[in-house]
C-alpha positions in Angstrom: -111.1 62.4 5.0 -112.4 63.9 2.1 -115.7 63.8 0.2 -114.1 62.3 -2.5 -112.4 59.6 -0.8 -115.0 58.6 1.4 -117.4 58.0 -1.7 -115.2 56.1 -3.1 -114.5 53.9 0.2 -118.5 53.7 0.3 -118.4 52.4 -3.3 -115.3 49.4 -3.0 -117.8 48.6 0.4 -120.9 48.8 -1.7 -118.6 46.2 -4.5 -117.2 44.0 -1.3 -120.8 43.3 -0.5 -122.6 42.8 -3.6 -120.4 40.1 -4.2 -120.3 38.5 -1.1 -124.1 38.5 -1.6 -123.8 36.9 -5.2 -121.4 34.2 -3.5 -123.3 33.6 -0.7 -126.6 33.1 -3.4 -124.4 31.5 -6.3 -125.7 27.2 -6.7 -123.4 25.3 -5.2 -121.9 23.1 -7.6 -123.7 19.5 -6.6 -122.2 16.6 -3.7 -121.4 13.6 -6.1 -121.9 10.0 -4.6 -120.5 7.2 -6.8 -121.2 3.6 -5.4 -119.6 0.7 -7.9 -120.4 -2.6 -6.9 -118.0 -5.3 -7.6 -119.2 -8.3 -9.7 -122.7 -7.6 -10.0 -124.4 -8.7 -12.9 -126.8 -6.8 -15.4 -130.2 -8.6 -14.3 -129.1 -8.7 -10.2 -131.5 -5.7 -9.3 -135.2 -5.7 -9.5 -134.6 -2.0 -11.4 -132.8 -4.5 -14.0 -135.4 -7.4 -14.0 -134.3 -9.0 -11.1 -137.3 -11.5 -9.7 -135.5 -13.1 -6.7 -133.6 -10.6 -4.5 -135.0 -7.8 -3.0 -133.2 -4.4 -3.9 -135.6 -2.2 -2.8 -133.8 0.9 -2.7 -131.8 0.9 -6.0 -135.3 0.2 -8.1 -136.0 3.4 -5.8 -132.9 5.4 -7.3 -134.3 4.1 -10.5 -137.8 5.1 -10.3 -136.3 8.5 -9.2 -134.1 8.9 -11.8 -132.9 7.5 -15.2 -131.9 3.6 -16.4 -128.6 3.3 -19.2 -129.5 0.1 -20.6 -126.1 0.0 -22.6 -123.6 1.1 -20.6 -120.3 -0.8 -20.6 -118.0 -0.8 -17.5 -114.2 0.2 -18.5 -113.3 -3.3 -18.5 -114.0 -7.4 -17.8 -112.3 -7.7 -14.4 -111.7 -5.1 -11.7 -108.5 -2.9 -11.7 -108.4 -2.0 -15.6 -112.2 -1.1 -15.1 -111.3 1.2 -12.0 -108.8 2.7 -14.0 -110.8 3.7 -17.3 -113.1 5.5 -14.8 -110.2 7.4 -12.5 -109.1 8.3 -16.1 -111.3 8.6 -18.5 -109.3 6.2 -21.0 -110.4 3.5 -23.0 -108.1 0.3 -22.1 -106.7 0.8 -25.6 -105.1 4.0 -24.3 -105.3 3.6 -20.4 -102.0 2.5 -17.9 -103.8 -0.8 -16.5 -105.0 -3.3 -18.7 -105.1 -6.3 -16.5 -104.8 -7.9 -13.4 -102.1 -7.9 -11.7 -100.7 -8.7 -8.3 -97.6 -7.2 -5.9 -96.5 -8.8 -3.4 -96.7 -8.2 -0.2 -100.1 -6.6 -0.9 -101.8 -4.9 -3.6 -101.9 -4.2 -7.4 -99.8 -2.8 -10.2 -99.8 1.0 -9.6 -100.6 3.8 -11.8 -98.1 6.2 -12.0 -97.5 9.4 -9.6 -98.6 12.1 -12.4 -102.0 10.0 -13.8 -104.4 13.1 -14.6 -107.6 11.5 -12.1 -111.2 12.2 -11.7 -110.6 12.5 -7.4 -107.7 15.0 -8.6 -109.7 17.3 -10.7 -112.5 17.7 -8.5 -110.6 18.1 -6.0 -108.8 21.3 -7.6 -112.3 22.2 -8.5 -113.3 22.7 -4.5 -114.2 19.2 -4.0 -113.6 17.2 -0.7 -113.3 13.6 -1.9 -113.0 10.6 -0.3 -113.2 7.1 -1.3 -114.5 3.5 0.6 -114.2 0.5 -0.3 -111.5 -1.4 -2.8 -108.9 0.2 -4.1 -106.7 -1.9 -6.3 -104.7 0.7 -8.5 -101.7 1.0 -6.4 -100.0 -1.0 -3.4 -99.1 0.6 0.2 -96.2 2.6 -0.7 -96.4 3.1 -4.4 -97.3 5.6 -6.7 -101.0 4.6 -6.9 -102.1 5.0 -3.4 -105.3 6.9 -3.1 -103.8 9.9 -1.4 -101.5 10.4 -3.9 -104.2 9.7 -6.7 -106.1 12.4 -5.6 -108.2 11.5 -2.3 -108.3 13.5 0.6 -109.3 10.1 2.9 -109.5 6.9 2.2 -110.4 4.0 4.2 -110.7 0.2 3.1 -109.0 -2.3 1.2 -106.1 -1.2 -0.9 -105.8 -4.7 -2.2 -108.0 -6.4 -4.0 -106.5 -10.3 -3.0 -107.4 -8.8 0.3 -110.4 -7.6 -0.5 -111.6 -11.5 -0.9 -112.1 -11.7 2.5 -115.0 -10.0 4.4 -113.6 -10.5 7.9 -110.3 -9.7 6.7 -107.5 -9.0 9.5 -106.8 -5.3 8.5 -107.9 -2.3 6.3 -106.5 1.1 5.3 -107.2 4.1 6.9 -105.5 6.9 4.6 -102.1 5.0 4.4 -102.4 3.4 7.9 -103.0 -0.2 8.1 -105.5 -0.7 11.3 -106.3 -4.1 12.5 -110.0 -4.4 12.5 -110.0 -7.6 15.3 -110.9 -10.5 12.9 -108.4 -13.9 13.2 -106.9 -14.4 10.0 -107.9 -17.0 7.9 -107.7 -17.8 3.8 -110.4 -16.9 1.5 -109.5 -19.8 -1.0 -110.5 -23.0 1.0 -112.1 -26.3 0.6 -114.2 -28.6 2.8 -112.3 -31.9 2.9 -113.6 -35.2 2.0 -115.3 -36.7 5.2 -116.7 -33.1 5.9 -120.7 -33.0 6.9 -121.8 -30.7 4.9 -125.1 -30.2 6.5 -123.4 -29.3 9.7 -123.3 -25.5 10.1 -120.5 -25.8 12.7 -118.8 -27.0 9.8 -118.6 -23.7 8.3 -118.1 -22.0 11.1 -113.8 -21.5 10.7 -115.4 -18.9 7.7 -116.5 -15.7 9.5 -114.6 -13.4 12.1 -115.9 -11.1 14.3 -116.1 -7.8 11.9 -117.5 -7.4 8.6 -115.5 -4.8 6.9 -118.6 -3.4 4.8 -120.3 -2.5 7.7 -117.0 -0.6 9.3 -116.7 0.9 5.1 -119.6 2.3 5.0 -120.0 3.5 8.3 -117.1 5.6 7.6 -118.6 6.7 4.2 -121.6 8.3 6.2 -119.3 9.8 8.8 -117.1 11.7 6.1 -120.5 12.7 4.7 -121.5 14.6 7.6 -118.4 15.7 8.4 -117.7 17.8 4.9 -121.6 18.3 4.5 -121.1 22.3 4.3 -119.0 22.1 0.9 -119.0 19.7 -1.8 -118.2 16.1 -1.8 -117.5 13.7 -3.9 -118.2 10.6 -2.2 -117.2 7.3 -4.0 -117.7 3.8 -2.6 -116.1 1.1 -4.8 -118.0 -1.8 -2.7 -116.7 -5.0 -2.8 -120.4 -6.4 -2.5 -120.9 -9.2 -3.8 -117.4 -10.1 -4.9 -116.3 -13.4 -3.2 -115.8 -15.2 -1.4 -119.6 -15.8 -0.2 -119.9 -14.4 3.4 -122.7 -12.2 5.2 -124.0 -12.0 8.4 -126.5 -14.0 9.9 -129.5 -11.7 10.2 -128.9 -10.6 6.4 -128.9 -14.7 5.5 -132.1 -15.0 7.4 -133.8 -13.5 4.8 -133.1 -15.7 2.6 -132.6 -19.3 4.2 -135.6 -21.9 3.2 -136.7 -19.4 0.0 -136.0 -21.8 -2.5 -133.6 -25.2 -3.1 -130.1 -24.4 -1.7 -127.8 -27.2 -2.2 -124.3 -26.6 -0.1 -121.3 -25.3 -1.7 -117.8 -27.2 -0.5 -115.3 -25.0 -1.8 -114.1 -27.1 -4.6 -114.2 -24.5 -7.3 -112.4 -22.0 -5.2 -113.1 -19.5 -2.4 -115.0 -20.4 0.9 -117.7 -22.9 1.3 -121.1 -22.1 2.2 -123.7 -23.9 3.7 -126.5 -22.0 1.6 -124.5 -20.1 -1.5 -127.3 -19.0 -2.7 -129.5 -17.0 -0.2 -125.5 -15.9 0.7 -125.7 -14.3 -2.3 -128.8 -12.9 -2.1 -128.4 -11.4 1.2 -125.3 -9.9 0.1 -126.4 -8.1 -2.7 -129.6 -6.8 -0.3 -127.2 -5.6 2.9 -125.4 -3.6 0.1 -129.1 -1.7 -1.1 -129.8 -1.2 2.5 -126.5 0.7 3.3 -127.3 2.8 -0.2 -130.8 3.0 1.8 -128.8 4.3 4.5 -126.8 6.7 2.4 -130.1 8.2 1.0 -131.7 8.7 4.3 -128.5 10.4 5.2 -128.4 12.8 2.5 -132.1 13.9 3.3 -131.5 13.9 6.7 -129.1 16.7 6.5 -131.0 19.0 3.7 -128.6 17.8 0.5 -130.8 15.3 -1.3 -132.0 18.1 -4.4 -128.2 18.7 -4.0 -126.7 15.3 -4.5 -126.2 13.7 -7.7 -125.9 9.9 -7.4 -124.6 6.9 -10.0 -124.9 3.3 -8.9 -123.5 0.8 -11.4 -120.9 -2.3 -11.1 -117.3 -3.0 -12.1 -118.4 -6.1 -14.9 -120.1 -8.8 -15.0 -120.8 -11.4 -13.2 -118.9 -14.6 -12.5 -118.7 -17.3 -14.7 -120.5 -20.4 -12.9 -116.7 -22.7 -12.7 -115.4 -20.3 -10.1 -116.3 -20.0 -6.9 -120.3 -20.7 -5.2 -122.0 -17.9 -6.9 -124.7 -19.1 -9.4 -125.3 -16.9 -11.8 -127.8 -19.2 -14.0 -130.1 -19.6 -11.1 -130.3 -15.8 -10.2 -130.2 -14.6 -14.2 -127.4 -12.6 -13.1 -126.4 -11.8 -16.2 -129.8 -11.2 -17.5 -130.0 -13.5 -20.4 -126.6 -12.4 -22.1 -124.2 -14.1 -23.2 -121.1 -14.1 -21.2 -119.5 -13.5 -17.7 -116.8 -11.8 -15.9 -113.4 -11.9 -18.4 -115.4 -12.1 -21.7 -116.2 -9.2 -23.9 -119.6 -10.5 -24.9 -122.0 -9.0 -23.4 -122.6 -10.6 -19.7 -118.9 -9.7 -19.4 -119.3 -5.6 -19.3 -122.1 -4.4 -20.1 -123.7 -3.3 -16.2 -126.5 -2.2 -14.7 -126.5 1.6 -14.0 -128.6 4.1 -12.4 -128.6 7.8 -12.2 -130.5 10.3 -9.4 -130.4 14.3 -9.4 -133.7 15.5 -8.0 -134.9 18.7 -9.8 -133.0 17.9 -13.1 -132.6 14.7 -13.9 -136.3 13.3 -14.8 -138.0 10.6 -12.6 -138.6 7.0 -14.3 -137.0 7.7 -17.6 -134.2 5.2 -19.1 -131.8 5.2 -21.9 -130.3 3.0 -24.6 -127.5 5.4 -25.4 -124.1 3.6 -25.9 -122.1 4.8 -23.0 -119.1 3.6 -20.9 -116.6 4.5 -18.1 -114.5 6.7 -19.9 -117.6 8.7 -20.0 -118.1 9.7 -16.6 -114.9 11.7 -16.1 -116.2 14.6 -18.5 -119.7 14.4 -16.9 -119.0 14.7 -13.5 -116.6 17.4 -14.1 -119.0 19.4 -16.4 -121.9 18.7 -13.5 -119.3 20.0 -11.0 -119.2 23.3 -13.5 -115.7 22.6 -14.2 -115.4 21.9 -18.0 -112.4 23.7 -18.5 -110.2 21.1 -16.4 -111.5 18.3 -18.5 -108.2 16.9 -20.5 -107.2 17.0 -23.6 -107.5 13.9 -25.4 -110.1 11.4 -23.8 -111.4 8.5 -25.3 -115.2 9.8 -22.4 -117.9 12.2 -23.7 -119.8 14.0 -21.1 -123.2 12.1 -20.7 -124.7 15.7 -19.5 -127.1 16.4 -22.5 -128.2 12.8 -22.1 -128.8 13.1 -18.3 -130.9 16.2 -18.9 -132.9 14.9 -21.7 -131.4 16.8 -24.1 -130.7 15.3 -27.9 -127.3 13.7 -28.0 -125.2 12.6 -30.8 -124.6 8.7 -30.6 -121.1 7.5 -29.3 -119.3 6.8 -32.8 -117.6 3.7 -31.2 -116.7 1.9 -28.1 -113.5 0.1 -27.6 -112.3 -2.3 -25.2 -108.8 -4.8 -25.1 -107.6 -7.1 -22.2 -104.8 -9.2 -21.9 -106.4 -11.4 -20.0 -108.1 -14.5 -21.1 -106.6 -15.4 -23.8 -106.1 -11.6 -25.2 -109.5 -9.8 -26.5 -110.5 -7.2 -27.9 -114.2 -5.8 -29.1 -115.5 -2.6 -30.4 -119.5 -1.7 -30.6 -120.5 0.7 -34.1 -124.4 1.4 -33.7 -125.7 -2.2 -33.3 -122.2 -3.7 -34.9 -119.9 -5.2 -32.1 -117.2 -7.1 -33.2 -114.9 -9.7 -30.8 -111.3 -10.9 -31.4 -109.9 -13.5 -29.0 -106.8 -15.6 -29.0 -104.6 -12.2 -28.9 -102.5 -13.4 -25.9 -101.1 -17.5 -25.2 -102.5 -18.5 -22.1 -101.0 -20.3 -19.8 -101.9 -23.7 -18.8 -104.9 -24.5 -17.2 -106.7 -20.9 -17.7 -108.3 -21.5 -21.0 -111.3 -23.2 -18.5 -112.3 -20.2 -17.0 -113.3 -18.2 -20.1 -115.4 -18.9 -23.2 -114.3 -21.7 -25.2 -111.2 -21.1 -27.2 -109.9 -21.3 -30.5 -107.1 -23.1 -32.1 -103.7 -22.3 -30.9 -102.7 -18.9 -32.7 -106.2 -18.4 -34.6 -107.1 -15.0 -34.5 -110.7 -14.5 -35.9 -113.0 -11.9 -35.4 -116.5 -12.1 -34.7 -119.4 -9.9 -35.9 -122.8 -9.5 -33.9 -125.6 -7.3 -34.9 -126.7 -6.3 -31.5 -130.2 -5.6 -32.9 -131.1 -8.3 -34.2 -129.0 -10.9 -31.9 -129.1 -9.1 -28.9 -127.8 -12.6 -27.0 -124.8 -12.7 -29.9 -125.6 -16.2 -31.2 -124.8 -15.4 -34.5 -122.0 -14.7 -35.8 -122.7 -12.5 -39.3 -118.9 -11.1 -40.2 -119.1 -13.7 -43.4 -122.3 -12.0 -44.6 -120.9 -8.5 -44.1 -117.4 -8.2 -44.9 -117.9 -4.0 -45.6 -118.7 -3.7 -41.9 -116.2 -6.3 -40.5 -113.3 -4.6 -42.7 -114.6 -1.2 -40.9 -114.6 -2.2 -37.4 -111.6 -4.4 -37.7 -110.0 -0.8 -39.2 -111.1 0.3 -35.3 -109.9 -2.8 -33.6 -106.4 -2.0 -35.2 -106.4 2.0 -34.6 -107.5 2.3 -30.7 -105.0 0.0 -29.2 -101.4 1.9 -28.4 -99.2 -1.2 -27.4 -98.1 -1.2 -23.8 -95.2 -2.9 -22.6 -96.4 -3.7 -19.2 -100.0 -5.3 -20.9 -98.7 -6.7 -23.9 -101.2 -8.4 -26.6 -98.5 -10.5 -29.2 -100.8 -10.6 -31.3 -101.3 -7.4 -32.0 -98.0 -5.7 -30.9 -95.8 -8.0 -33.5 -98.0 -5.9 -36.4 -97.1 -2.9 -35.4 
């Protein structure tokens, strides 16, 4: 060999190593653990103002990290808000806008080529996984989680299923696995002659498994298992959706705290003996499994590694459905509104964020944000800006997280064809609601906020600020700034023929 070529072997070594050392010393981009509870209200966790149930370690997460104050989920009810945040579309522009059921099991799907959050970390050198409720895609569709994206998956696909917490079966990847509970409706009623203060009388309402415990069980396992590289671990909970149902040495807690009149099942879902410390005990087994996730994630060296966002999927549910009681808890913590409305209770959500070593301890902010938003963060956290999409309705919440200045959001929109057909969008302090966008069939107008007239469309102007509970309605003494967000209403909604809203697609 000569001299020649031998220095210049000795130099391609000297390059092979240098960068295997810069590789091997390069931060690794951090694990990201997303847990979205289902249902839970703005005021249901002490971090939120919470006075009754004990959430011990989310006011931890909080008083570790930052508070948003004003941040909207992607929807009212469940499947359009899960897809705003797979997508990072407002409901104006995203596939699912609603509900919607398929029979044998599962929901409306979202197409084979949907551009995901689980799909672009992936191809950024993420493992992801996902646990819990689904509800974006049916066994067999387009919209499973392994084609959306996920390398496992295990839970409910279906959110009717998802009702149940001793359901018969749940989804591992795209095998259904009987879990050993008899099956048995979520939607029943005690009849007439039924002693209520019998607990044998309750006892047809529980199984043998609860599926939360086997869901998150298999969140920590995949944990461990892809602990070397990054994760993105995301549990979509279905605590403390109904029906109302938790074990027995969670309900202990709770049972004698305070009045607890029984619930009979007469405004559907199960009956419960004591709804309320059921609820109570729900919402605390779900902070001790995010306990259990934290300990985890110490245990194993990753915490100053992991970034974590808790926050919920709306609001809660409106007192007529079901035995939840929202009043009695301040679920919604004092705003106006439940599940299905676009006031506030409806969507605006409790939501916490932890990264040790960057994000600061105990701070909060009032920054309008929403789901949309957390696409372009999490990819930007994950160092891989240049796969964020074209066109989004998100902007990355980075600056914000770091305590950096931020420009304000310059609007939020949201639409629904549910519920009589809504729409709102929030300017500053400015929100403005429409209703009455969609006919509703017969015997739904109950469930939501009171209507209008038959074909009145009005819009409604709140000024956040100074109404923060929107009791007033001020569009008459401001017609400049109801002509401008009305302008909004109009722009941000694309009509889609699977979600109409009449009363907007007929203008167009």
């Amino acid at each position: 060999m000569s001299t020649l070529r031998f220095l210049r072997g000795c130099a391609l070594l000297a390059v092979l190593l240098t960068t295997v050392a810069i590789a091997a010393t390069a931060p690794r981009p951090p694990n990201i653990i997303f847990i979205l509870a289902d249902d839970l209200g703005y005021g249901d966790i002490g971090a939120f103002g919470q006075k009754i149930i004990r959430t011990p370690n989310l006011d931890r997460l909080a008083a570790e990290g930052l508070r948003f104050t004003q941040h909207y989920s992607g929807n009212n009810v469940c499947a359009p808000s899960r897809c705003v945040l797979m997508t990072g579309l407002h409901p104006g522009h995203a596939f699912i806008r609603d509900n919607r059921e398929l029979k044998p099991e599962g929901q409306f799907p979202i197409p084979a080529d949907t551009v995901t959050l689980p799909k672009l970390l992936r191809a950024a050198g993420y493992t992801t996984g996902g646990f819990g409720k689904w509800g974006l895609g049916g066994p067999g569709t387009t919209g499973v989680p392994l084609k959306q994206g996920f390398d496992h998956f295990y839970g409910y696909n279906c959110q009717a299923v998802a009702h149940n917490f001793y359901p018969t079966h749940l989804w591992d990847d795209e095998r259904h696995i009987e879990i050993g509970n008899a099956p048995f409706s979520a939607h029943q009623k005690l009849p007439p002659d039924a002693d209520l203060a019998a607990p044998a009388t309750y006892a047809s309402f529980t199984g043998k498994v609860y599926a939360p415990d086997l869901i998150n069980e298999q969140a920590r396992a995949f944990i461990r298992a892809h602990q070397s590289r990054p994760f993105f671990c995301y549990v979509p909970t279905t605590v403390p959706h109904l029906a109302l149902q938790i074990p027995d040495d969670s309900l202990a807690e709770y049972l004698g705290k305070f009045p607890d009149p029984p619930y009979d099942g007469s405004r559907g879902y199960l009956p419960h003996q004591h709804p309320r410390a059921a609820y109570a005990a729900m919402v605390t087994r779900l902070d001790r499994e995010i306990g259990r996730l934290l300990d985890l994630v110490k245990e194993i060296g990753l915490d100053r590694d992991t970034l974590w966002v808790f926050t919920s999927d709306n609001g809660p549910l409106y007192d007529r459905l079901g035995g939840t009681d929202a009043e009695f808890f301040n679920s919604h913590g004092g705003l106006r509104g439940r599940k299905g409305s676009f006031y506030e209770g409806g969507f605006r959500v409790p939501t916490i964020v932890r990264w040790p070593g960057h994000i600061a301890a105990g701070t909060s902010s009032d920054r309008v944000s929403g789901f949309e938003d957390w696409l372009p963060t999490l990819l930007e956290i994950a160092g891989a800006t240049a796969r964020t999409p074209a066109g989004l309705d998100g902007i990355s919440l980075v600056p914000t997280l770091l305590g950096q200045p931020q420009p304000p959001r310059p609007f939020l929109y949201r639409e629904s064809p549910g519920y009589g057909g809504q729409q709102t969008v929030r300017v500053g302090d400015w929100k403005a609601v429409r209703q009455n966008l969609r006919p509703r069939p017969a015997g739904k107008a109950a469930k939501a906020a009171p209507a209008l007239a038959p074909g009145t469309v009005k819009t409604e102007l709140y000024d956040l600020a100074r109404d923060p509970t929107e009791t007033t309605d001020v569009a008459a003494q401001h017609p400049d700034v109801l002509a401008r967000l009305e302008a909004l209403l109009a722009a941000q909604h694309v009509p889609s023929a699977d979600f109409p809203l009449p009363a907007l697609d007929r203008r167009r």
